[in-house]
C-alpha positions as protocol buffer text, in pm:
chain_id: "A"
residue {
  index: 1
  type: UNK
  ca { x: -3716 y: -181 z: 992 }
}
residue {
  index: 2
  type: UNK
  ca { x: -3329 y: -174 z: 863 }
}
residue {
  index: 3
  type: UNK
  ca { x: -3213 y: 22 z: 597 }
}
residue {
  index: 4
  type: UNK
  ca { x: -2913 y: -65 z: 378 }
}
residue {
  index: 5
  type: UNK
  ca { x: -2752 y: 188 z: 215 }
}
residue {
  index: 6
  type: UNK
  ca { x: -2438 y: 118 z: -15 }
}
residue {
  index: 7
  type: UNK
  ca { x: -2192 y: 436 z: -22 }
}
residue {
  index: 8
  type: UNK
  ca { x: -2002 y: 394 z: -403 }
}
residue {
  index: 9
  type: UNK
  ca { x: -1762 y: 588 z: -662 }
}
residue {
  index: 10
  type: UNK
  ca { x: -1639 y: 511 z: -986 }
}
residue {
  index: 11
  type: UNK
  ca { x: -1310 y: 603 z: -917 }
}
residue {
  index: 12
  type: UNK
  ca { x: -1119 y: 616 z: -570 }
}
residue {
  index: 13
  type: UNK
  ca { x: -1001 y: 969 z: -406 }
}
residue {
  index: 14
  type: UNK
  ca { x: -1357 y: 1124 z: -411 }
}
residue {
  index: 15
  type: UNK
  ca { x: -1367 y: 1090 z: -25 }
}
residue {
  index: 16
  type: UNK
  ca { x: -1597 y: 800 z: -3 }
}
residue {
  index: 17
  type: UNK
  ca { x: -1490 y: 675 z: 283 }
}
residue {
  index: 18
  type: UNK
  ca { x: -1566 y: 1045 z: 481 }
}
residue {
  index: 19
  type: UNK
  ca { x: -1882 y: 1034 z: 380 }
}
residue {
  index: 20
  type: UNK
  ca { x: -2004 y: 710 z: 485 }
}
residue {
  index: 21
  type: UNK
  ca { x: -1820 y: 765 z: 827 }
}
residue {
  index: 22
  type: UNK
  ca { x: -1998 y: 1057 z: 877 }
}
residue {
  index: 23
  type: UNK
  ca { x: -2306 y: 959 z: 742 }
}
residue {
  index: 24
  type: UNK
  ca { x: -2293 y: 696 z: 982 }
}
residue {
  index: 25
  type: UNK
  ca { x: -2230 y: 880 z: 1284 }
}
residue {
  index: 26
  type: UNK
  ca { x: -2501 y: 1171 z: 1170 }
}
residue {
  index: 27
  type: UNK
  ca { x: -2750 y: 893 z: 1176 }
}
residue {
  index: 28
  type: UNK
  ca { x: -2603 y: 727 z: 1470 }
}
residue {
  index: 29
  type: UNK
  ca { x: -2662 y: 1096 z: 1662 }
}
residue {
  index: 30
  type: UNK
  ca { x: -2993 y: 1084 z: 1558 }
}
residue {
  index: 31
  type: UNK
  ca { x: -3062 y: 791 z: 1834 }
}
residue {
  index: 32
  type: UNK
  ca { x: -3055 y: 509 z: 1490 }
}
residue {
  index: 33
  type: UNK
  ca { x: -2847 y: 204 z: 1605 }
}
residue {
  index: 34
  type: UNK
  ca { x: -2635 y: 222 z: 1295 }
}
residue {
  index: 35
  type: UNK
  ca { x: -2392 y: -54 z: 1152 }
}
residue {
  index: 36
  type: UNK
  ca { x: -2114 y: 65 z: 883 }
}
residue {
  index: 37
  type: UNK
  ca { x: -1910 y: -167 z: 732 }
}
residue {
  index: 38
  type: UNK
  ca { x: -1630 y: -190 z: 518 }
}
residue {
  index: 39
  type: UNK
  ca { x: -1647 y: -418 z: 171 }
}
residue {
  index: 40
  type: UNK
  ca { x: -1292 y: -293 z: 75 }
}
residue {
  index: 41
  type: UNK
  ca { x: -1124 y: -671 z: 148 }
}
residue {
  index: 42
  type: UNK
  ca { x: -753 y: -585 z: 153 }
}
residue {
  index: 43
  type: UNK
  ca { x: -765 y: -201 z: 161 }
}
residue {
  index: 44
  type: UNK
  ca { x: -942 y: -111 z: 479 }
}
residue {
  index: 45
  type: UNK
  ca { x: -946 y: 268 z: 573 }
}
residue {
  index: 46
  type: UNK
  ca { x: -1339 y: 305 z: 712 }
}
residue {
  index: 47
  type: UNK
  ca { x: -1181 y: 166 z: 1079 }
}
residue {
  index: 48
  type: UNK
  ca { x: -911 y: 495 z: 1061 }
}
residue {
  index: 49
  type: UNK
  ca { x: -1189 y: 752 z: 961 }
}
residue {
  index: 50
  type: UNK
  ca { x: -1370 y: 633 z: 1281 }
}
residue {
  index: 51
  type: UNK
  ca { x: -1085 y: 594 z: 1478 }
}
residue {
  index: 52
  type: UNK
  ca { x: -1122 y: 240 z: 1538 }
}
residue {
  index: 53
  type: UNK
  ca { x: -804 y: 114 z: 1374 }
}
residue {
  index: 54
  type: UNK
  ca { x: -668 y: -8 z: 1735 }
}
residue {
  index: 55
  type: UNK
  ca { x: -944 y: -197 z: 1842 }
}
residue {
  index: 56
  type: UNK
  ca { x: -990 y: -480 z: 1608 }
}
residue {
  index: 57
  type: UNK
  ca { x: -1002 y: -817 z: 1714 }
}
residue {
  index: 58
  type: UNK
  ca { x: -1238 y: -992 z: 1401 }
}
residue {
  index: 59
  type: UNK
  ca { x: -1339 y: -840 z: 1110 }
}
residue {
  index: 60
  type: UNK
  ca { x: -1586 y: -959 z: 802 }
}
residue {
  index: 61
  type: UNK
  ca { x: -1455 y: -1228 z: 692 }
}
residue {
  index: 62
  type: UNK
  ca { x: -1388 y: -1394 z: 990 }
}
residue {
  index: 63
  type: UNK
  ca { x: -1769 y: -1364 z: 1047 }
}
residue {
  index: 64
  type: UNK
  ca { x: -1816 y: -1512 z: 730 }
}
residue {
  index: 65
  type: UNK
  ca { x: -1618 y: -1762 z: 730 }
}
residue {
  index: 66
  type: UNK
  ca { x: -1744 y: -1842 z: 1100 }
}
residue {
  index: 67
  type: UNK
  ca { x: -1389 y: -1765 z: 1284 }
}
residue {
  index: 68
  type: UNK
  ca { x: -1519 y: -1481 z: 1493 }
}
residue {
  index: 69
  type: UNK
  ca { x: -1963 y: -1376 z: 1619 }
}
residue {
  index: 70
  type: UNK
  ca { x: -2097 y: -1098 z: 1484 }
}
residue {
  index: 71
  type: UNK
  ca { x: -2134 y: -949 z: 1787 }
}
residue {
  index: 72
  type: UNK
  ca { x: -1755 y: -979 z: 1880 }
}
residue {
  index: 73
  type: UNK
  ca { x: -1683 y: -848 z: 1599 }
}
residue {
  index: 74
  type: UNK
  ca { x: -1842 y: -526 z: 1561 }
}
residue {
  index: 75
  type: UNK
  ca { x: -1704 y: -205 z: 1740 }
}
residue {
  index: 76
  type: UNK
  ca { x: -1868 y: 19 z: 1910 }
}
residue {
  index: 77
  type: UNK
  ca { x: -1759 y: 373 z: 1857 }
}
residue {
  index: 78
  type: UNK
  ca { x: -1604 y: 557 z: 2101 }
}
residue {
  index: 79
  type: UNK
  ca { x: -1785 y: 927 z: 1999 }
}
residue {
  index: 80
  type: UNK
  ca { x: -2124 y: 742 z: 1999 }
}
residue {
  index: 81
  type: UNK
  ca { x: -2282 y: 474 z: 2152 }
}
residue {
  index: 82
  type: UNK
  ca { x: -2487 y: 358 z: 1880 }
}
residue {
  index: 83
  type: UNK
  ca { x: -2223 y: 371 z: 1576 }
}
residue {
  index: 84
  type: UNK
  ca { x: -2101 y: 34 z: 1561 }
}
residue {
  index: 85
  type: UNK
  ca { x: -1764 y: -55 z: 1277 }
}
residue {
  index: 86
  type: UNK
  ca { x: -1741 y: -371 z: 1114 }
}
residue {
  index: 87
  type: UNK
  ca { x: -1377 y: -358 z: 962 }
}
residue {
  index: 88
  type: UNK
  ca { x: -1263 y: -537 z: 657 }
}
residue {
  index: 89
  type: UNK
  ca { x: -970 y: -757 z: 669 }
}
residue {
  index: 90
  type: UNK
  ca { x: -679 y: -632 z: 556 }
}
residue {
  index: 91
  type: UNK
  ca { x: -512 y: -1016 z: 435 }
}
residue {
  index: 92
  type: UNK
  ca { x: -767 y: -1207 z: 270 }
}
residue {
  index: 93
  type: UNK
  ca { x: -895 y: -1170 z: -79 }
}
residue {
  index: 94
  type: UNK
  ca { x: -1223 y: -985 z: -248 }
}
residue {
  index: 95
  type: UNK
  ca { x: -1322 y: -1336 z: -327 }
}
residue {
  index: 96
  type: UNK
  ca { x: -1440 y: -1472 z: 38 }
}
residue {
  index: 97
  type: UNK
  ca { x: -1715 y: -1195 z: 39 }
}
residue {
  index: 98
  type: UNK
  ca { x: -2015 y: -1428 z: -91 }
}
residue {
  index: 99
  type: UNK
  ca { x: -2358 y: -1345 z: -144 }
}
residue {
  index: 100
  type: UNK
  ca { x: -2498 y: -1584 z: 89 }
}
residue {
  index: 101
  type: UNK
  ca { x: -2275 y: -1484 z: 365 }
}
residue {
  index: 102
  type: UNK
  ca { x: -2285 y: -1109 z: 299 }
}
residue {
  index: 103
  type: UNK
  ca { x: -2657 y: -1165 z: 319 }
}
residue {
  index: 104
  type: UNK
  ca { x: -2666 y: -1365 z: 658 }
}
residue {
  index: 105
  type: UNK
  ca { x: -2481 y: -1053 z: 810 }
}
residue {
  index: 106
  type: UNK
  ca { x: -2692 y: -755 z: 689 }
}
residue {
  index: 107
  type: UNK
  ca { x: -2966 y: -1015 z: 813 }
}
residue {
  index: 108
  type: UNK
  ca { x: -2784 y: -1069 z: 1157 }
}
residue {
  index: 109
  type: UNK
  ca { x: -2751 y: -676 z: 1168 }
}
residue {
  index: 110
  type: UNK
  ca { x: -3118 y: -612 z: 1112 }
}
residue {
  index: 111
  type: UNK
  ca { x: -3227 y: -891 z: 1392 }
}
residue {
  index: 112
  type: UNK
  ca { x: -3012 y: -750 z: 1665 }
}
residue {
  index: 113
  type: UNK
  ca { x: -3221 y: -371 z: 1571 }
}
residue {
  index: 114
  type: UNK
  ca { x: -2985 y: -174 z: 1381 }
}
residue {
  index: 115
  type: UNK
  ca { x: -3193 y: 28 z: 1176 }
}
residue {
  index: 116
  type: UNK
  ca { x: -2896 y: 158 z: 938 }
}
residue {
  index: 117
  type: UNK
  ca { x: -2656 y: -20 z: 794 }
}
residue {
  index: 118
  type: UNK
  ca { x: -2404 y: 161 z: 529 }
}
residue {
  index: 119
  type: UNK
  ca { x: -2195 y: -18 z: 341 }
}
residue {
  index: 120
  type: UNK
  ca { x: -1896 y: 153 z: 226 }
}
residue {
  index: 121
  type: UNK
  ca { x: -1813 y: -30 z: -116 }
}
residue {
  index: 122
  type: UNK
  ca { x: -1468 y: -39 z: -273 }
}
residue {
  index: 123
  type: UNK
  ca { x: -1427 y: 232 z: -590 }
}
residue {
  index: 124
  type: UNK
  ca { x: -1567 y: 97 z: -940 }
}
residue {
  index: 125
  type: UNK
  ca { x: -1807 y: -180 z: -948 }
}
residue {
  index: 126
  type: UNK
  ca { x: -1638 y: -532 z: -882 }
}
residue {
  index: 127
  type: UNK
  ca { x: -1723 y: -789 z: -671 }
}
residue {
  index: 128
  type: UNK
  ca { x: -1744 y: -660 z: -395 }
}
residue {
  index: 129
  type: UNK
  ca { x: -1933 y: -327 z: -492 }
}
residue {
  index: 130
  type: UNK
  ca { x: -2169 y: -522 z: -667 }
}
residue {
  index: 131
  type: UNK
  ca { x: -2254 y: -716 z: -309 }
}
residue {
  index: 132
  type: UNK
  ca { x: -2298 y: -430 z: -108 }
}
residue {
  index: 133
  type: UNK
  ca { x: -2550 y: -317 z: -418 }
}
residue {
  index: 134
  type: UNK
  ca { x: -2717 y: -654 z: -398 }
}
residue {
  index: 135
  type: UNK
  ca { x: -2869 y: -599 z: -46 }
}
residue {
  index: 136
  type: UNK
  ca { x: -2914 y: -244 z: -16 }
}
residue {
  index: 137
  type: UNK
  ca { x: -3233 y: -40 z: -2 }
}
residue {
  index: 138
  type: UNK
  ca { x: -3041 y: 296 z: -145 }
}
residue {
  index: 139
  type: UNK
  ca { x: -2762 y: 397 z: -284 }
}
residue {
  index: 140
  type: UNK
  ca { x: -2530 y: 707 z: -267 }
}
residue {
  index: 141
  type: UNK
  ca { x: -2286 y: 748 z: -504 }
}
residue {
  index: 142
  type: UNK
  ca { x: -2019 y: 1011 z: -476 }
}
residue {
  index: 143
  type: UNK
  ca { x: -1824 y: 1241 z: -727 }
}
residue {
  index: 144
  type: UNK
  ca { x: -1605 y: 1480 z: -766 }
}
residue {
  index: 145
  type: UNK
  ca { x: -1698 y: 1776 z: -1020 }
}
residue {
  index: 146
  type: UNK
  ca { x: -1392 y: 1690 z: -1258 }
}
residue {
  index: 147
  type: UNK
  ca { x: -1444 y: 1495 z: -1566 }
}
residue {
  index: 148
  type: UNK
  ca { x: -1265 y: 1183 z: -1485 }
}
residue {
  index: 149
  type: UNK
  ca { x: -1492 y: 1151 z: -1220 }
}
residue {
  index: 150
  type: UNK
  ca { x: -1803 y: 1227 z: -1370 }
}
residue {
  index: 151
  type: UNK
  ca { x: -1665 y: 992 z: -1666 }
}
residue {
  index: 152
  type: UNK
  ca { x: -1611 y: 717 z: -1406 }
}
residue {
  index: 153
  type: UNK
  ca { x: -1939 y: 760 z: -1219 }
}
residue {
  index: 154
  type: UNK
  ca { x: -2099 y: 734 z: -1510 }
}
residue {
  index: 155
  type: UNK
  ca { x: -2024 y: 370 z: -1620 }
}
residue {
  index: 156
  type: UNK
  ca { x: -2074 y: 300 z: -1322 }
}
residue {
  index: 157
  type: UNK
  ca { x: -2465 y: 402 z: -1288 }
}
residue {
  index: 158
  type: UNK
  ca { x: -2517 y: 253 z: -1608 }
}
residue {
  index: 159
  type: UNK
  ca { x: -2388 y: -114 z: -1488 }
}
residue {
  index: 160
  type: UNK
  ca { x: -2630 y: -54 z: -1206 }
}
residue {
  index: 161
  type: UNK
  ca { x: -2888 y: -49 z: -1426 }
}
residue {
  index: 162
  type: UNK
  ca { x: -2794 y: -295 z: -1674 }
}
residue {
  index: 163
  type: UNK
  ca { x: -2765 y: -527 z: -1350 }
}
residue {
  index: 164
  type: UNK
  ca { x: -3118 y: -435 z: -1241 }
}
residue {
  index: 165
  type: UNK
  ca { x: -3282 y: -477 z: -1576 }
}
residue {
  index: 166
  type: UNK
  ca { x: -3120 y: -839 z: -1635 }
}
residue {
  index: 167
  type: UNK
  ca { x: -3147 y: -962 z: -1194 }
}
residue {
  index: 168
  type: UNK
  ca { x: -3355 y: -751 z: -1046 }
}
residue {
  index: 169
  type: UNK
  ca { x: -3641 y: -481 z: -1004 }
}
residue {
  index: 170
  type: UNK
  ca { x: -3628 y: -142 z: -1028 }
}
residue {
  index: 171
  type: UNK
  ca { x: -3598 y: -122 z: -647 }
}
residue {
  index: 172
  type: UNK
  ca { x: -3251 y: 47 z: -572 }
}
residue {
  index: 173
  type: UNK
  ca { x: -3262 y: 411 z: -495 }
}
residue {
  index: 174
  type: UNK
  ca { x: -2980 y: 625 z: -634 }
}
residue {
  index: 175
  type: UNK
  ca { x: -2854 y: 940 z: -513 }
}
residue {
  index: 176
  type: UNK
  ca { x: -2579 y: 1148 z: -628 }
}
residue {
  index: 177
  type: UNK
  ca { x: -2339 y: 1328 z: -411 }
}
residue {
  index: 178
  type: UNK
  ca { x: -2081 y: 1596 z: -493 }
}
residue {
  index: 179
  type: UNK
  ca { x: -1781 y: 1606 z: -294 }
}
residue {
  index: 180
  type: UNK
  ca { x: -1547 y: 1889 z: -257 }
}
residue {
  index: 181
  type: UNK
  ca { x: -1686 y: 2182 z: -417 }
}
residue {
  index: 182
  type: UNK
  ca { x: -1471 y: 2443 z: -454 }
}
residue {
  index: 183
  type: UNK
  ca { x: -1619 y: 2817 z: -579 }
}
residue {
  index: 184
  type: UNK
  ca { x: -1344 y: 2946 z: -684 }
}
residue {
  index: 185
  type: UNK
  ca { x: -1280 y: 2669 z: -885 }
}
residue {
  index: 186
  type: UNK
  ca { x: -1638 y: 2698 z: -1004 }
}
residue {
  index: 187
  type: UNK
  ca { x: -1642 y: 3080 z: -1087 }
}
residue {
  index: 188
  type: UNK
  ca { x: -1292 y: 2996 z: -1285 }
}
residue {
  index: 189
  type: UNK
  ca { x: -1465 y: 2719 z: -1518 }
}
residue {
  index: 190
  type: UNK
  ca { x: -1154 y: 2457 z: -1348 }
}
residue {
  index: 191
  type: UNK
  ca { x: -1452 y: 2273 z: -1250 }
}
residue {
  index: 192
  type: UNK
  ca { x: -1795 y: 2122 z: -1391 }
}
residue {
  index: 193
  type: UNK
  ca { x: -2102 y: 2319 z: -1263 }
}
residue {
  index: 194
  type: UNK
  ca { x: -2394 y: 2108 z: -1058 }
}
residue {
  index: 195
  type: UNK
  ca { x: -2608 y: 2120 z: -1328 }
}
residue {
  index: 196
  type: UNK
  ca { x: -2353 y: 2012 z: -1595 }
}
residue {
  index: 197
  type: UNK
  ca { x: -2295 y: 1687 z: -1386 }
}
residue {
  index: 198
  type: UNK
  ca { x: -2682 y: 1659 z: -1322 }
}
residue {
  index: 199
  type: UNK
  ca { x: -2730 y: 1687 z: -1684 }
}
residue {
  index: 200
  type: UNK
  ca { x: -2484 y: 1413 z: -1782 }
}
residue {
  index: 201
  type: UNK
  ca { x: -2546 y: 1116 z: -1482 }
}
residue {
  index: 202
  type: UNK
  ca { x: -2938 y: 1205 z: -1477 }
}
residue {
  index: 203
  type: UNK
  ca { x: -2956 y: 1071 z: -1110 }
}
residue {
  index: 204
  type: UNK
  ca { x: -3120 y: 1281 z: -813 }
}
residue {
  index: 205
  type: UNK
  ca { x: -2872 y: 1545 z: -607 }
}
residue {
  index: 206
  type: UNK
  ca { x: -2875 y: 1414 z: -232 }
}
residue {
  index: 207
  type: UNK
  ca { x: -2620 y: 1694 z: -143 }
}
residue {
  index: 208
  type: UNK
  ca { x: -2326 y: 1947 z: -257 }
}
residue {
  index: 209
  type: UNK
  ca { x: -2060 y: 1919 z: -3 }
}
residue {
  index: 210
  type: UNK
  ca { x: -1800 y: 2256 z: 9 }
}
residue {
  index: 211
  type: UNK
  ca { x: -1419 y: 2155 z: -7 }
}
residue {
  index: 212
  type: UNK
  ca { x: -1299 y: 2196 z: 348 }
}
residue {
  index: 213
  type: UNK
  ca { x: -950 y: 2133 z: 510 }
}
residue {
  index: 214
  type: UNK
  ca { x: -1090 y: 2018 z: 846 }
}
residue {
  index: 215
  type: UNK
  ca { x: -1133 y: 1674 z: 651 }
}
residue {
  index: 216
  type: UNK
  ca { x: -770 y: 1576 z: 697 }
}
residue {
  index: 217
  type: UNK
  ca { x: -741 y: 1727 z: 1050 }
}
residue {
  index: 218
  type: UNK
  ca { x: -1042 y: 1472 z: 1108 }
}
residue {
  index: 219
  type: UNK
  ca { x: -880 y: 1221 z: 976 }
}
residue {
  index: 220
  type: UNK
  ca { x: -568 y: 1232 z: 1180 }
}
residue {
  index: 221
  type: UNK
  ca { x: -796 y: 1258 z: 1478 }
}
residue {
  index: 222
  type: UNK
  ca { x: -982 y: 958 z: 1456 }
}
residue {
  index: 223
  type: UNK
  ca { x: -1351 y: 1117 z: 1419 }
}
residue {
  index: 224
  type: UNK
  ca { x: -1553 y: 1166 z: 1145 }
}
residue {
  index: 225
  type: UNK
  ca { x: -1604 y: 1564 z: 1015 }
}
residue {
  index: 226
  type: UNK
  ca { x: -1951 y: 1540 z: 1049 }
}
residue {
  index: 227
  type: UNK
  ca { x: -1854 y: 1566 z: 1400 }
}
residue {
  index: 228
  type: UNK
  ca { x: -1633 y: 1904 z: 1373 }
}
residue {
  index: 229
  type: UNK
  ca { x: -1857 y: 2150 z: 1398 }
}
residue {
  index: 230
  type: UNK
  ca { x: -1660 y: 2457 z: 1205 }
}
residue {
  index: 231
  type: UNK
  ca { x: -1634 y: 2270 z: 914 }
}
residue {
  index: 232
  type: UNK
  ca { x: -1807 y: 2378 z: 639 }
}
residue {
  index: 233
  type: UNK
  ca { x: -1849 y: 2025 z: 476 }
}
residue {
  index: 234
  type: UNK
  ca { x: -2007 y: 1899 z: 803 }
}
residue {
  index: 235
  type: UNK
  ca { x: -2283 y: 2082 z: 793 }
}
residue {
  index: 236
  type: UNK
  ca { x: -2365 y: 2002 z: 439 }
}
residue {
  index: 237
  type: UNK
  ca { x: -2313 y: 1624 z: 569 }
}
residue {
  index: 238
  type: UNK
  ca { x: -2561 y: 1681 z: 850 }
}
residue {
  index: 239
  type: UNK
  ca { x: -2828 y: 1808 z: 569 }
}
residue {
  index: 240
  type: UNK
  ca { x: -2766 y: 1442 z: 421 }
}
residue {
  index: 241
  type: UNK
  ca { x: -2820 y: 1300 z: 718 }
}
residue {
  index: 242
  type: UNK
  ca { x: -3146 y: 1466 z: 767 }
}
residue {
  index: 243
  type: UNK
  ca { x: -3268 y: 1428 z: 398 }
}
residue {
  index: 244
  type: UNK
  ca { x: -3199 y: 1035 z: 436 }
}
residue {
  index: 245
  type: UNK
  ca { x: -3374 y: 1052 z: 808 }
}
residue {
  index: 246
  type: UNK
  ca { x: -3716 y: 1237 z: 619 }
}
residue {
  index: 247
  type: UNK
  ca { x: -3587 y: 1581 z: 834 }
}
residue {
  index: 248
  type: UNK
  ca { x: -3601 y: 1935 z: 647 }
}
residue {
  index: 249
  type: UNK
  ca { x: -3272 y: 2092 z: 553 }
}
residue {
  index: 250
  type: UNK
  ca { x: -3167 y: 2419 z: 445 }
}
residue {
  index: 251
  type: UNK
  ca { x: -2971 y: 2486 z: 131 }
}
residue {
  index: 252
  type: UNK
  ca { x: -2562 y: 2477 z: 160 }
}
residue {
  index: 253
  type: UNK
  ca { x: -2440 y: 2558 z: -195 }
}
residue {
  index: 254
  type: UNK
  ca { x: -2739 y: 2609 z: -422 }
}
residue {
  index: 255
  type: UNK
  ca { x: -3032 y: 2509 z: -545 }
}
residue {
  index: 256
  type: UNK
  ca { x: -3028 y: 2274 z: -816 }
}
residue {
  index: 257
  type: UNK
  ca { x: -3332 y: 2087 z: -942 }
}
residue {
  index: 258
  type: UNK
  ca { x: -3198 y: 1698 z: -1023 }
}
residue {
  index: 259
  type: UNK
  ca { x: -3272 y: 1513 z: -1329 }
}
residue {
  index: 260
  type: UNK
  ca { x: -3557 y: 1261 z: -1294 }
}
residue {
  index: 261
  type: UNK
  ca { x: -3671 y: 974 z: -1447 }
}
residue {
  index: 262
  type: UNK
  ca { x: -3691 y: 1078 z: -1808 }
}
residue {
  index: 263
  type: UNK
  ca { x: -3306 y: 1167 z: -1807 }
}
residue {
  index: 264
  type: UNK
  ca { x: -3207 y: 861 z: -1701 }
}
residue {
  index: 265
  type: UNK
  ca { x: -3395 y: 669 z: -1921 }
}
residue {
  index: 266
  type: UNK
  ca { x: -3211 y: 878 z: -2192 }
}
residue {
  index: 267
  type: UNK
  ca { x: -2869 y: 683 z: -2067 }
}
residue {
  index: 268
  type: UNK
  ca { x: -2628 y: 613 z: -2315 }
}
């Protein structure tokens, strides 16, 4: 069985693009034959966060447009065997992802036994967001505790559920992660409290991650932090991992209980 998870943000700069590389190589480590792809047509960063920027022959839309296989288009990650890139292309519009041909690949991806795929969407909710929301199974949406975030993040929960309510069941599984927590920051009052953001987006907490500055050392190396194991952020990205697998964690920030249903039923 495949699951499709679509990583999102209202606004860009929230790290996105970490977490779904390390998400995907967390999983991947687990032993899941995992699939991440980038929806970001023109903008492409998810092959430099995996260090696969050097190796691409095809990417999406030349599988959807029929230039290029699947298969020879997909990389296989050099830090794991079963973490496999598809890249976006960095010259061709938004406007060749389709539905029908986005669909034929996540179908593609789940006959050849990948049992993950994450799809890292571009920031807001356009085209191509809305896509990789069509055909996945769960989705994690990522913020940063500032305001303009939160503010962003917001809209764009509530156009996820104005889409389900006029296309679709209530089938899409949301989960809210916060990116970069800083304490000091925190203690100061320069940034919104857990339960302050709960409180407003009424979604369920998949994880805090700490603010770490391994993530750009990462970055430059090629390799996603999950795999740096000093960093604090990675192991609060391995406790996602093993919350999305069905594995116990152990608290990394605090404890906060999420809003449920009611709250976001409240939704302005």
């Amino acid at each position: 069985m495949t699951t499709t998870v679509a990583v999102l943000s209202g606004k860009g700069g929230v790290g996105k693009t970490t977490v779904c590389a390390s998400l995907g190589l967390g999983l991947a480590l687990q032993g899941h034959k995992t699939a991440v792809i980038d929806f970001d047509i023109g903008l492409r960063n998810l092959d430099l966060a995996t260090g696969s920027h050097r190796r691409i022959l095809y990417d999406f839309i030349n599988v959807l447009e029929g230039e290029a296989a699947l298969g020879d288009a997909l990389i296989r990650n050099r830090h794991c065997d079963t973490l496999y890139l598809l890249a976006a292309s960095q010259t061709r519009d938004k406007s060749a992802l389709t539905e029908e041909g986005v669909g034929r690949v996540i179908q593609q991806l789940g006959d050849a036994g990948f049992e993950y795929i994450l799809c890292d969407a571009p920031p807001g909710m356009e085209h191509a967001a809305k896509l990789a929301c069509h055909f996945a199974d769960q989705a994690i949406v990522c913020v940063t505790p500032d305001t303009a975030s939160v503010r962003a993040t917001d809209r764009i929960l509530g156009l996820l559920q104005s889409h389900r309510i006029d296309n679709q069941p209530d089938t899409l599984h949301e989960y809210l992660l916060i990116n970069r927590v800083n304490q000091f920051h925190l203690d100061s009052g320069a940034a919104l409290t857990t339960a302050a953001i709960l409180e407003t987006l009424a979604i369920d907490l998949l994880i805090e991650v700490p603010e770490c500055n391994r993530v750009a050392a990462a970055w430059s190396e090629g390799k996603p932090v999950l795999a740096d194991t000093e960093s604090a952020a990675a192991v609060a990205l391995r406790n996602a991992v093993a919350i999305l697998s069905g594995q116990p964690i152990k608290p990394v920030v605090g404890e906060v209980k999420p809003a449920g249903l009611l709250g976001r039923l409240r939704r302005r």
